[in-house]
C-alpha positions as CSV (number, residue, x, y, z in Angstrom):
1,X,-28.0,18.6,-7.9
2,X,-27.4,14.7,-7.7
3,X,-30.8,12.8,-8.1
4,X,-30.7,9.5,-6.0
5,X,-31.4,6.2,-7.8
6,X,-34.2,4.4,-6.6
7,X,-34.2,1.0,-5.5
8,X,-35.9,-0.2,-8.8
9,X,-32.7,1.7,-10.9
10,X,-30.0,0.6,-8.2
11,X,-31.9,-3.2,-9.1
12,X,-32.0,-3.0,-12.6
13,X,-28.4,-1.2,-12.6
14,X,-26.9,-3.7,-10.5
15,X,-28.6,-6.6,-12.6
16,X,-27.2,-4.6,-15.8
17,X,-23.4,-4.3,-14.1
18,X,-23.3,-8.2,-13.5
19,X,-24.1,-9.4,-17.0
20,X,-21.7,-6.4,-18.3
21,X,-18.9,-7.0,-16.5
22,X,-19.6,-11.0,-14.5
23,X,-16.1,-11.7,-14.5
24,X,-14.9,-8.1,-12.5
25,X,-17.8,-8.7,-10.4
26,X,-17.2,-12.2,-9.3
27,X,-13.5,-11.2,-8.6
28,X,-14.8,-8.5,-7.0
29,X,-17.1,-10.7,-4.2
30,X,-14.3,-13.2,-4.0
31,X,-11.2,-10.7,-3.1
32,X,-14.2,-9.0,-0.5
33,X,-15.5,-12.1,1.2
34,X,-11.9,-13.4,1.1
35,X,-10.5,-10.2,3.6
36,X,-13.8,-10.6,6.1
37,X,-13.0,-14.0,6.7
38,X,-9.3,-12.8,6.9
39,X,-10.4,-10.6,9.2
40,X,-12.9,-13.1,11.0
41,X,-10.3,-15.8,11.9
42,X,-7.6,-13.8,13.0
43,X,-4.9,-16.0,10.4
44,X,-1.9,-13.3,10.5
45,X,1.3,-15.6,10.9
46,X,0.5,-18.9,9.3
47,X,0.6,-20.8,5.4
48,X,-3.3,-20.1,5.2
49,X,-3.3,-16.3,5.9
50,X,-0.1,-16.3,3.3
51,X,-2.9,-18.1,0.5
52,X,-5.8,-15.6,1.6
53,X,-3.6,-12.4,1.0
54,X,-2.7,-13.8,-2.3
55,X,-6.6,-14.3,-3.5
56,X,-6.8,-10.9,-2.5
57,X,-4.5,-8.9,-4.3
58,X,-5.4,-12.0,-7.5
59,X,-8.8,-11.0,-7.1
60,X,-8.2,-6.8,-6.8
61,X,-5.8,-7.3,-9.6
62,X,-8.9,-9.3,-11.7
63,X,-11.1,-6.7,-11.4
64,X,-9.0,-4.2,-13.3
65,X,-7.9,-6.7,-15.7
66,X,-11.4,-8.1,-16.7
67,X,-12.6,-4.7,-17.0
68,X,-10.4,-3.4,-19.3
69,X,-10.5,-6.7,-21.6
70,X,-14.5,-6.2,-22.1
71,X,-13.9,-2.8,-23.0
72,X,-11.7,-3.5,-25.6
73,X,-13.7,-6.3,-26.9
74,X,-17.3,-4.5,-26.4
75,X,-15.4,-1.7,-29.0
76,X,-14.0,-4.3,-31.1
77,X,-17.3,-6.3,-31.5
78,X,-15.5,-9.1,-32.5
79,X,-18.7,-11.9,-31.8
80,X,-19.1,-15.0,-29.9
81,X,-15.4,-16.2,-31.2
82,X,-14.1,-12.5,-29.8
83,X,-15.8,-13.3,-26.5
84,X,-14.5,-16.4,-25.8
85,X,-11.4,-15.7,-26.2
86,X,-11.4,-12.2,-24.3
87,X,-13.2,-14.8,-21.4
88,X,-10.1,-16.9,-21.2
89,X,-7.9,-14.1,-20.8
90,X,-10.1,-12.8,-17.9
91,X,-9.7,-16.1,-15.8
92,X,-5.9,-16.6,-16.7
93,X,-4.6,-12.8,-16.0
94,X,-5.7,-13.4,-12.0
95,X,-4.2,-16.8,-11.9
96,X,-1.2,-16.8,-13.7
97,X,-0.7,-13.2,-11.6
98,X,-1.4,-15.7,-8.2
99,X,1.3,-18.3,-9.3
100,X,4.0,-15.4,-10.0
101,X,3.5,-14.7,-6.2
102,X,6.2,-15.4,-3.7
103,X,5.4,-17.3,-1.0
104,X,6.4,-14.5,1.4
105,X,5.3,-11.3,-0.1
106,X,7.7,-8.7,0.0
107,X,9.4,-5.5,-0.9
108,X,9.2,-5.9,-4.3
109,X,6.4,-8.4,-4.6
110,X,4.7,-5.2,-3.3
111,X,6.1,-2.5,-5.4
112,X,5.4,-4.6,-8.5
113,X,2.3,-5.2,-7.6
114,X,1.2,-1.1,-7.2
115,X,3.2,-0.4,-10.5
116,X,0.7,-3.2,-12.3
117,X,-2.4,-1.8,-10.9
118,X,-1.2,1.8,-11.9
119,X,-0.7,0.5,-15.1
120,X,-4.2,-1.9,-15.4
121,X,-5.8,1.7,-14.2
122,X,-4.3,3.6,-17.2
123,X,-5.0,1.0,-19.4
124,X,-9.0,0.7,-18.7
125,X,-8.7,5.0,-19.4
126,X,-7.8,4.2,-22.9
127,X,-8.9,0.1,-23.4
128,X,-12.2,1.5,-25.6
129,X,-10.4,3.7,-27.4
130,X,-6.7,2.1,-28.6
131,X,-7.7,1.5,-32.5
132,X,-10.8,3.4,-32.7
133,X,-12.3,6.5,-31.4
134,X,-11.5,10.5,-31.4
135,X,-9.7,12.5,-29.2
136,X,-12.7,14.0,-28.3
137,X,-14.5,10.3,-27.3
138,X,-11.3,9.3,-25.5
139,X,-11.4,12.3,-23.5
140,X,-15.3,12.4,-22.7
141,X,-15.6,8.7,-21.7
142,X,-12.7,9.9,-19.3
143,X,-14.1,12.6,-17.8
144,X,-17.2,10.4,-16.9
145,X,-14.6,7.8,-15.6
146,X,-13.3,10.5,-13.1
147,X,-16.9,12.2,-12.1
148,X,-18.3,8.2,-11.3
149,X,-15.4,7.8,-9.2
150,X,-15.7,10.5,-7.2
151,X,-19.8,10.0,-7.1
152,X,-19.2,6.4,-6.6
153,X,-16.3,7.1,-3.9
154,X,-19.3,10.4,-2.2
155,X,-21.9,7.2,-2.1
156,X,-20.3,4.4,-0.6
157,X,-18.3,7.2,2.0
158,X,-22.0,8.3,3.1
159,X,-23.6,5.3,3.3
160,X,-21.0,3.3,5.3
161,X,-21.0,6.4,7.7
162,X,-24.7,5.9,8.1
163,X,-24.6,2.6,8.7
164,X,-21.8,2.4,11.0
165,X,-23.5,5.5,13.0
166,X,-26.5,3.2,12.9
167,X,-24.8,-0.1,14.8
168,X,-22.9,2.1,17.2
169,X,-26.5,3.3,18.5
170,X,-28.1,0.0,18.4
171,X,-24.6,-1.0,20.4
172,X,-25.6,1.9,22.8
173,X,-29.2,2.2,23.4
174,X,-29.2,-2.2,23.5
175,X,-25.9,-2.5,25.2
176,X,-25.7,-5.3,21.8
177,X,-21.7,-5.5,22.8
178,X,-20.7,-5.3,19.2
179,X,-17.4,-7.3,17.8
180,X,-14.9,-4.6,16.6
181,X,-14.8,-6.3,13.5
182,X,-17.9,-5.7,11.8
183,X,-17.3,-1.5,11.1
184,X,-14.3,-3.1,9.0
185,X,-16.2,-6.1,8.0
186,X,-18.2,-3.2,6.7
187,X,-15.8,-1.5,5.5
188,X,-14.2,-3.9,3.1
189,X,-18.0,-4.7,1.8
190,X,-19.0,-1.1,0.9
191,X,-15.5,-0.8,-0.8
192,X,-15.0,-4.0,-2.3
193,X,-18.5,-4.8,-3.4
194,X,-20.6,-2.0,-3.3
195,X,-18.2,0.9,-4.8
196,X,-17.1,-1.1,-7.6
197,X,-20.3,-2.3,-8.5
198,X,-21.8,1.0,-8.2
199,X,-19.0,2.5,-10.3
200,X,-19.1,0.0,-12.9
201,X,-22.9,0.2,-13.7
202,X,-21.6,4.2,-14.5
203,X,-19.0,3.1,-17.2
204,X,-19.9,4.6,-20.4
205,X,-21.3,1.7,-23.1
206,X,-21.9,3.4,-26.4
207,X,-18.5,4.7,-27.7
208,X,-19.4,6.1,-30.6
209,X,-21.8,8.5,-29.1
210,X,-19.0,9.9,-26.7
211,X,-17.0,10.9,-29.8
212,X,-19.7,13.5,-31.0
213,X,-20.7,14.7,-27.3
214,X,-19.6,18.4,-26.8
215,X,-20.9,18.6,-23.3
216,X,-18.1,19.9,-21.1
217,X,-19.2,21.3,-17.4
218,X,-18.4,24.7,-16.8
219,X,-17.5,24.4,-13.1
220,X,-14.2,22.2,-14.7
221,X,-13.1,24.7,-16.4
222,X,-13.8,27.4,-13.3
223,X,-11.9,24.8,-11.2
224,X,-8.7,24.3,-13.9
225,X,-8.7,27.9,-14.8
226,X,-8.7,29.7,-11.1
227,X,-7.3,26.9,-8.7
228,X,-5.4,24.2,-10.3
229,X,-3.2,26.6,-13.2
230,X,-2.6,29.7,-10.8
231,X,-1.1,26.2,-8.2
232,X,0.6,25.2,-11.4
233,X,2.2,28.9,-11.8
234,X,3.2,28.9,-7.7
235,X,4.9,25.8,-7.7
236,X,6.4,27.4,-11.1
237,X,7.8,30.4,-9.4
238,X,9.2,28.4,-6.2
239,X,11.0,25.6,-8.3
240,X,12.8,28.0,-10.5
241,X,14.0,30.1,-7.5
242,X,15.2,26.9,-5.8
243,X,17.0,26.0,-9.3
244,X,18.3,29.6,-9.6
245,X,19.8,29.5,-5.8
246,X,21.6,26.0,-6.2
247,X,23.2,27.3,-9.1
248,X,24.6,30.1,-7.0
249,X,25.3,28.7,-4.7
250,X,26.9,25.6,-5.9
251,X,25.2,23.0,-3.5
252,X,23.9,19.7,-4.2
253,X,19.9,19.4,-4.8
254,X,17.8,18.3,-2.1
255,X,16.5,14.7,-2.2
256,X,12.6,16.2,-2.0
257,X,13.5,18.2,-5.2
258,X,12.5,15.5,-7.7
259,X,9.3,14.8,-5.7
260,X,8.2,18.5,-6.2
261,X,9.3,18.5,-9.4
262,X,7.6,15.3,-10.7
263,X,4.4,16.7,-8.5
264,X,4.9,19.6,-10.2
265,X,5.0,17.9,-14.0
266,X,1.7,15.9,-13.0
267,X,-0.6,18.6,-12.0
268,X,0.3,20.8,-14.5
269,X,-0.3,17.8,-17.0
270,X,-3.8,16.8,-15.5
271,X,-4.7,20.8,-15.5
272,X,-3.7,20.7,-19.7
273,X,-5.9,17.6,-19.9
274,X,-8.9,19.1,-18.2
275,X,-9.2,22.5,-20.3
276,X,-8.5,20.2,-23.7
277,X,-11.6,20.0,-25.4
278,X,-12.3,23.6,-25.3
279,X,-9.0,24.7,-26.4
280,X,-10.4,25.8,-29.8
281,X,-13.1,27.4,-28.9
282,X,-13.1,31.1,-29.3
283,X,-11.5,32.9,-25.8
284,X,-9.4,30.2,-24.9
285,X,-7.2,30.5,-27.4
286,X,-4.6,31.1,-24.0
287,X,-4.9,27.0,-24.0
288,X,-2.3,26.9,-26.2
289,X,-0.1,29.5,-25.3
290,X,-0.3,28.5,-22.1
291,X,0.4,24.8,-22.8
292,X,3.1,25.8,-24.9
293,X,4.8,28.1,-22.6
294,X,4.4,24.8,-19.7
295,X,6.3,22.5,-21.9
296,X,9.1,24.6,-22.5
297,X,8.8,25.6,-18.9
298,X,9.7,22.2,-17.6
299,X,12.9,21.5,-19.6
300,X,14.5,23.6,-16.6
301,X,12.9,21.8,-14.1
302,X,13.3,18.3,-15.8
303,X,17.6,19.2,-15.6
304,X,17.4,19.8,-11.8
305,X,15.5,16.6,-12.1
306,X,17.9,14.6,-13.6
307,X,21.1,16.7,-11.7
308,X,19.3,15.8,-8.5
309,X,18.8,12.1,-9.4
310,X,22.0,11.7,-11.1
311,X,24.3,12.5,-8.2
312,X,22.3,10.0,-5.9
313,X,22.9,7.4,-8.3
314,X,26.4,8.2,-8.5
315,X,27.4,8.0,-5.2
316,X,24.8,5.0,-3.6
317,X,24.4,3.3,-6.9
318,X,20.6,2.4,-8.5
319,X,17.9,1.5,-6.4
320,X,14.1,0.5,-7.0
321,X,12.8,4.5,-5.6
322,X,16.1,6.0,-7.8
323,X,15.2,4.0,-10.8
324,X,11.6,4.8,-11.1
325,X,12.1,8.9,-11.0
326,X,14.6,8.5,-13.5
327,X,12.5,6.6,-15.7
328,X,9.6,9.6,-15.4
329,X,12.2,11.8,-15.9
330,X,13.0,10.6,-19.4
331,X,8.8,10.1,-20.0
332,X,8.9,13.7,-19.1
333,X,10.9,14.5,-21.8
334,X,9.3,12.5,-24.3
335,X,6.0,13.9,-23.0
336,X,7.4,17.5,-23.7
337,X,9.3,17.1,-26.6
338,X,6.3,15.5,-28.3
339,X,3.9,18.2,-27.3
340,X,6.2,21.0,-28.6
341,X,7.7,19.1,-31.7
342,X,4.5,16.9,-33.0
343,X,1.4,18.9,-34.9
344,X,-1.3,16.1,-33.8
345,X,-0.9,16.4,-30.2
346,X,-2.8,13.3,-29.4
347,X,-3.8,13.5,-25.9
348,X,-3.9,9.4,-25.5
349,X,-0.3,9.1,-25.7
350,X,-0.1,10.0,-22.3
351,X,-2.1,6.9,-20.4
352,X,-0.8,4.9,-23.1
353,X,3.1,5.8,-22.5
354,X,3.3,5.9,-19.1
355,X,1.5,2.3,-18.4
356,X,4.1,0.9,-20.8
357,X,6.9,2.4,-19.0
358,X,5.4,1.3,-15.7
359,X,5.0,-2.3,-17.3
360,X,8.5,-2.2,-19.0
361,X,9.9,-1.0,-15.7
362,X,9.2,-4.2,-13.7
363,X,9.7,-6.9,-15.8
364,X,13.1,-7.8,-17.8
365,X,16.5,-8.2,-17.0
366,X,16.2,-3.9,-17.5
367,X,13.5,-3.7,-14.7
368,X,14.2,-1.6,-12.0
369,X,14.8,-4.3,-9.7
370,X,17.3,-6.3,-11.5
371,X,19.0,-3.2,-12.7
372,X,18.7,-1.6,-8.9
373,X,20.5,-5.3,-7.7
374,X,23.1,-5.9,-10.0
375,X,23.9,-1.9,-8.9
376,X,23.9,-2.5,-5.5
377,X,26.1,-6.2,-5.7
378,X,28.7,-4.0,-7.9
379,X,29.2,-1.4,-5.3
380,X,29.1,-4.2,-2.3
381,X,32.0,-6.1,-4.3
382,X,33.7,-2.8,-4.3
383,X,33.8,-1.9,-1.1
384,X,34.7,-5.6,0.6
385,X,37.5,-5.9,-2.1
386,X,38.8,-2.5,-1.1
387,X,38.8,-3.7,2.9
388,X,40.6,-7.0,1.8
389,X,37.3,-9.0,3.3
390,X,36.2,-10.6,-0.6
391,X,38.8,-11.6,-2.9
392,X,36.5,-11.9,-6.0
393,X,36.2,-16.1,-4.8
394,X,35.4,-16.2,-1.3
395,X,35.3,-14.2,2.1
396,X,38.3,-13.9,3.8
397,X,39.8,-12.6,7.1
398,X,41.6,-9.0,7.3
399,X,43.6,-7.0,9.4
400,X,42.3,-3.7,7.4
401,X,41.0,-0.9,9.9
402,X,37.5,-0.2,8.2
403,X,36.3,3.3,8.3
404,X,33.0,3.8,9.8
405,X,31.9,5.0,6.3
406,X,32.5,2.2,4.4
407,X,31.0,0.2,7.6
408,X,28.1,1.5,7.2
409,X,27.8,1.0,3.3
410,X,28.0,-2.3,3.8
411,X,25.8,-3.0,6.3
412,X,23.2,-1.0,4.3
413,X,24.1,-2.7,0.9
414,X,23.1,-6.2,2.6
415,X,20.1,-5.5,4.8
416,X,19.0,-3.4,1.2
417,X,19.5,-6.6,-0.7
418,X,18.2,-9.0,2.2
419,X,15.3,-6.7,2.3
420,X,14.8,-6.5,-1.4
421,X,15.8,-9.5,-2.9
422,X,16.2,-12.0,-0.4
423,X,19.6,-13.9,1.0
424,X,20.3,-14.9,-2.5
425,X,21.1,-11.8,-3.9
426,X,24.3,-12.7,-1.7
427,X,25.2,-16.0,-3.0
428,X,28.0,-14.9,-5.4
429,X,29.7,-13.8,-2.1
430,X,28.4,-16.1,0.6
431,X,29.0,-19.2,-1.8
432,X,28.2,-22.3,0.1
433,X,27.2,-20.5,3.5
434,X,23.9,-18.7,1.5
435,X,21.8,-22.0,3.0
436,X,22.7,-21.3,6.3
437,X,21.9,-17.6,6.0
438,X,18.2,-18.7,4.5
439,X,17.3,-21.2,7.6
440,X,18.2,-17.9,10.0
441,X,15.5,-17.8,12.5
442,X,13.2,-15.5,13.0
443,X,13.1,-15.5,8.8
444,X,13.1,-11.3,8.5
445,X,15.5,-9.6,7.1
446,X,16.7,-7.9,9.8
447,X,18.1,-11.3,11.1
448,X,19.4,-12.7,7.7
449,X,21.3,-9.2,7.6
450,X,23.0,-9.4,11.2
451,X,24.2,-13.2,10.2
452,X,25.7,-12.0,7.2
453,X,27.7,-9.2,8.2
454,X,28.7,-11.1,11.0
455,X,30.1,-13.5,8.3
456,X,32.0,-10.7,6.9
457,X,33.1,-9.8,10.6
458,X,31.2,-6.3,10.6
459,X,28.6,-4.6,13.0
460,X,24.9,-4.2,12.2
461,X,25.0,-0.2,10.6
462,X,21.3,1.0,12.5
463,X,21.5,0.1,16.2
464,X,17.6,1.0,16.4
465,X,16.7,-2.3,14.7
466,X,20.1,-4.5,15.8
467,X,19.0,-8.3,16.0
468,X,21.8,-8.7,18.1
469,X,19.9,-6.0,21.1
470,X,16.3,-5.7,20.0
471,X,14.6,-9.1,19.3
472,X,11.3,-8.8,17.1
473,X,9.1,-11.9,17.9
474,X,5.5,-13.0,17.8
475,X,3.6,-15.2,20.5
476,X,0.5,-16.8,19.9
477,X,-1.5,-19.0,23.2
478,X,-1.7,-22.6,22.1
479,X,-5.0,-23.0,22.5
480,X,-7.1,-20.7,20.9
481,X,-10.2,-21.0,23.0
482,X,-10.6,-20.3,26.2
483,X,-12.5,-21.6,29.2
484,X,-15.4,-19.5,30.4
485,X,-16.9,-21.5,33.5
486,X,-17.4,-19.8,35.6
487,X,-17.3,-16.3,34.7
488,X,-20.5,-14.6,33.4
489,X,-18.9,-11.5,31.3
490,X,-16.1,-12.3,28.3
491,X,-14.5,-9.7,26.6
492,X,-11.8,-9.9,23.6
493,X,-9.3,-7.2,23.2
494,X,-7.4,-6.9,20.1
495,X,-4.3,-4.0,20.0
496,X,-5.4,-3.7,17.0
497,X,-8.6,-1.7,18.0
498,X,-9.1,1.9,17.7
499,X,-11.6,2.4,20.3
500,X,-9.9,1.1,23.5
501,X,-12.9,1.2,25.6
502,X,-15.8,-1.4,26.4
503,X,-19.2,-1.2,28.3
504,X,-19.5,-4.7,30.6
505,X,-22.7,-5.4,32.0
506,X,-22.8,-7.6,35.1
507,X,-25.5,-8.3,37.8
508,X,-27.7,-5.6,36.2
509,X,-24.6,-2.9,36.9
510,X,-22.6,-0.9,34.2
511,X,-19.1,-1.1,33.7
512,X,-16.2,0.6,31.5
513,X,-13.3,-1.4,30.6
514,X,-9.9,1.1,29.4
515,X,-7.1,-0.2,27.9
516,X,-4.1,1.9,27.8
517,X,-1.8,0.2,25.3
518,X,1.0,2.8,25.7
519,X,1.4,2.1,29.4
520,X,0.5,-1.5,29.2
521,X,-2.5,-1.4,32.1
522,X,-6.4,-1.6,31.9
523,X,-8.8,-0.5,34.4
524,X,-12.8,-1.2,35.1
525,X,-14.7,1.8,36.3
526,X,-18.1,1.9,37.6
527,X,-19.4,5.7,37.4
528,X,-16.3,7.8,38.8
529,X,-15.0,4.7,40.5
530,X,-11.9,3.1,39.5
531,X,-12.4,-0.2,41.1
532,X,-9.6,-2.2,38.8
533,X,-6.1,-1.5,38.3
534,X,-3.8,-3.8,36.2
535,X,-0.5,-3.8,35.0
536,X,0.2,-5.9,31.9
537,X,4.0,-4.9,32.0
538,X,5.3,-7.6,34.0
539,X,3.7,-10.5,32.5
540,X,4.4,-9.1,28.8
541,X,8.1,-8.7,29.9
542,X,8.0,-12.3,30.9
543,X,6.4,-13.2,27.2
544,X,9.3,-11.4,25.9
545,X,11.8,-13.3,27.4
546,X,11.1,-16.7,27.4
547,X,9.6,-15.6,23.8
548,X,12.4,-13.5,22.2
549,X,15.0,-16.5,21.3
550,X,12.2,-19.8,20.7
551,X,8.8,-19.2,20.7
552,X,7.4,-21.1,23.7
553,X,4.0,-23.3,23.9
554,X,3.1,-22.1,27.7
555,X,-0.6,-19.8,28.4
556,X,0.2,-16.6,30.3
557,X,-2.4,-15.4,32.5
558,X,-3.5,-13.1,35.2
559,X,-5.8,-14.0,38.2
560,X,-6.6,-11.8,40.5
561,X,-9.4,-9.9,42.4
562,X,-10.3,-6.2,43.5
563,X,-12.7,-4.1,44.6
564,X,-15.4,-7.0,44.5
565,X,-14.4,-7.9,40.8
566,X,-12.4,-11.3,40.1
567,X,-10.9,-11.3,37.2
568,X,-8.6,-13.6,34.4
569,X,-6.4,-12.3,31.8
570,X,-5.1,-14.6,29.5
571,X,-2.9,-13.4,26.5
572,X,-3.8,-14.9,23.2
573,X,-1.0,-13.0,20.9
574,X,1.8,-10.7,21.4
575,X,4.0,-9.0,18.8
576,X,6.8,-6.6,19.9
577,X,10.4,-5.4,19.8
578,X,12.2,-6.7,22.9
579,X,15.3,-4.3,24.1
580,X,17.9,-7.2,25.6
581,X,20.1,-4.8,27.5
582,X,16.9,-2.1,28.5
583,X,14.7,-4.9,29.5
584,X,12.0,-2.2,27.8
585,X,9.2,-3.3,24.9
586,X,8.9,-1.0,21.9
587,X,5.8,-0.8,19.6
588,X,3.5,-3.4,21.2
589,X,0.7,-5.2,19.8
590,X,-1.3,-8.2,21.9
591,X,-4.7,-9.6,22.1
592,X,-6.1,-10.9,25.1
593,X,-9.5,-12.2,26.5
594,X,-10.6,-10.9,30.0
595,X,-12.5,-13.2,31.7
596,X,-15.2,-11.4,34.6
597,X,-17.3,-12.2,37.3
598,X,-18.9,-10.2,40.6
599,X,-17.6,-11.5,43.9
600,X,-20.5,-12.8,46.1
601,X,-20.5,-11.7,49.6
């Protein structure tokens, strides 16, 4: 049974955490208060928002980093020189990460950045414990990593449900007309601030300790032994059945294959991991059979692997997703072979070669995304030199039918290397025209992509997203206030918002205020009255098209009265796909303020 701390612990805990870890702490207020005021000031489309997301993702990323630097140096005990120096690396890992930022984040901006804090997560597992430490201390300071997660993760999940069920009846019972905002103000705080903090006062201290503690919970071992290995043996059993009917059958693997297989590989891994330390004690000896018979078990399954990857990359060429299960495919293999080949069997070489593969995979002219766009450029080359439209120097006209196919290819090749790695991934073939194709307004890739095939005189391959019949654009009111006088009621509506209804008290009367974002219309009920029904449609049509081609300066409002309700809408932002030839909106987002007052009789 979980004892809860009292305040005087959660004090002296918290007071503990901050002088233990300052530097994870203060990254971990900045990155927090930096998303509410995010949130707060509604900055989505402009230079400033760009900055904030940055600090963020600095700030998440400092966290991890900081961490794992004191508990190399708290093992090392290196003194007040050793501290000084771990200090500077703490403040220049966030910053130099914040500089190495593009100014629009994208694709790979964002892959890299997951693959880093993967790796900054694997690397606190095993920071303490890189040069000193048993097997047995490495994997006991783990499994108290993994319980104050999930106690840290049961805390903050309770107590942010408490809270929020606490303003939602103060919002009822005192008709208080809460902002939206603050359950994910709330939100951000319990997860950025308090779960951290709270995990980090849990992080084991005294190293040396863990490496002679035998305490291993017996409801693990229930958990490994009857739910996660018999899963293990299922997913076993299905995999090879799938291998065995391929092979008979002589058809190509299915693209989920290496997912289920990698899946597979992971589980089976963690389950090995869990039952470790009790491996030698007497009536397990199955451990080892069992972890034997695993390893040779996923040679098989590492094949269909590598078949299934293999033929992708032959056909479509390397990309980023390609690159990366091919990678765990050969750490698989290394993971295995050591297992079954080396006597020591040192659990840490797990954490410890998988974050260097993760680090190794995104940076260097091997990463996966220099390797995944030289790929990609060859096979575009190809295919325009086979339909006469490149001759190796510049772009040039043809009278070459080209097949839908290779059509296609080509259009997926550029809005892939657009997407990716931005217009100038296509300056080899572009040559002078690659500035034109970077001042393409709006600046999204989609756009970029339609310009340059039209270059090379093809169509746009996905019709769904075609620049040249469904315009993306974003309106924003160009005044961001709005005047009140003389209405006595103001409510802001966000798309955004998942509960689309509002309570609107005026002249001592209740109200209900529905949005229906699908059908673009709101209506005001009083009781079972509808007494206001408004269609949005027609006005947000109108944004779209004086919108769609150059963003406009002009307000767009409704006035208009009903039932003994006047009312003004006015738009503050709209973001949609516009369908030229339909006339039709597709996945709508908008903000407006509605603006109410009773009509006197």
């Amino acid at each position: 049974m979980i004892k809860l701390p009292s305040i005087k612990q959660l004090t002296e805990g918290f007071t503990k955490t901050c002088l233990r870890f300052p530097f994870a702490v203060v990254y971990a207020f900045m990155g927090t208060f930096t998303a509410i005021y995010l949130v707060d000031s509604h900055r989505d489309d402009d230079n400033v928002a760009k900055i904030l997301y940055k600090i963020i993702l600095s700030a998440a990323l400092g966290v991890l980093s900081a961490t794992a630097i004191t508990l190399i140096t708290e093992r090392l005990k290196k003194g007040t020189q050793g501290y000084i120096v771990a200090s500077i690396f703490k403040v220049i890992t966030p910053i130099a990460y914040y500089f190495s930022l593009p100014d629009e984040l994208n694709t790979r901006s964002t892959i890299k950045y997951m693959i880093i804090m993967l790796a900054l997560h694997l690397i606190v597992s095993y920071a303490p414990f890189i040069w000193k430490g048993t097997i047995n201390g490495f994997w006991q300071f783990n499994k108290s990593l993994f319980i104050n997660f999930l106690v840290s993760i049961l805390y903050s999940s309770v107590l942010y449900l408490g809270l929020i069920a606490a303003l939602g009846t103060v919002d009822e019972l005192f008709n208080v007309n809460l902002d939206y905002k603050i359950y994910l103000k709330l939100y951000i705080f319990m997860a950025g601030i308090f779960n951290t903090i709270f995990f980090l006062a849990s992080v084991p201290e005294y190293f040396t300790e863990l490496d002679n503690e035998t305490d291993y919970p017996k409801g693990l071992k229930i958990f490994t032994q009857f739910v996660l290995l018999p899963l293990v043996i299922i997913y076993l059993i299905i995999l090879y059945v799938y291998e065995a009917k391929i092979i008979f059958t002589n058809t190509m693997p299915a693209g989920i294959v290496s997912y289920l297989v990698i899946g597979f590989a992971v589980f089976g891994i963690l389950a090995l991991l869990l039952v470790y330390p009790i491996q030698e004690k007497i009536g397990n000896q199955w451990i080892k059979r069992f972890s034997t018979s695993f390893y040779i078990a996923l040679f098989p399954l590492i094949g269909l692997l590598f078949w299934a990857i293999g033929l992708r990359v032959m056909q479509y060429g390397f990309t980023e997703k390609r690159y990366f299960i091919l990678a765990l495919a050969c750490w698989l293999t290394f993971v295995s072979f050591y297992y079954l080949l080396n006597k020591s069997k040192n659990i840490k070489i797990i954490p410890v070669s998988l974050s260097l593969l993760m680090l190794l995979s995104i940076y260097g002219p091997w990463s996966a995304f220099e390797i995944s766009m030289f790929s990609q450029q060859s096979i575009l080359v190809d295919l325009l030199k086979k339909n006469k439209i490149y001759n190796g120097q510049k772009i040039t006209k043809t009278n070459v039918k080209i097949t839908e196919n290779d059509e296609t290819q080509i259009g997926r090749i550029v809005d892939y290397l657009c997407t990716n790695h931005g217009v100038k991934s296509l300056a080899y073939v572009l040559g002078s025209q690659i500035d034109s194709v970077a001042n393409v307004k709006p600046e999204s890739s989609y756009a970029q992509t339609n310009f340059v095939l039209k270059k090379l005189g093809l169509k746009y391959p996905n019709y769904s997203y075609n620049p040249d019949v469904k315009k993306y654009f974003t309106y924003s009111a160009p005044q961001a206030n709005v005047m009140t006088i003389p209405y006595q009621s103001v409510i802001k509506y966000s798309g955004s918002d998942y509960l689309n209804e509002y309570q609107i008290a005026l002249d001592n009367k209740l109200y209900l205020l529905k949005v229906d974002v699908d059908k673009y219309t709101f209506n005001i009920t009083q009781g079972k009255d509808t007494l206001v029904k408004q269609d949005l449609s027609t006005l947000l049509l109108k944004i779209a098209k004086e919108n769609s081609t150059n963003v406009t300066k002009n307000n767009y409002e409704i006035i208009n009265e009903q039932n003994g309700l006047s009312y003004k809408l006015v738009f503050q932002k709209v973001s949609t796909y516009y369908d030229l030839e339909q006339n039709t909106l597709e996945s709508s987002n908008f903000e407006f303020y509605l603006l109410l007052n009773p009509v006197k009789k």
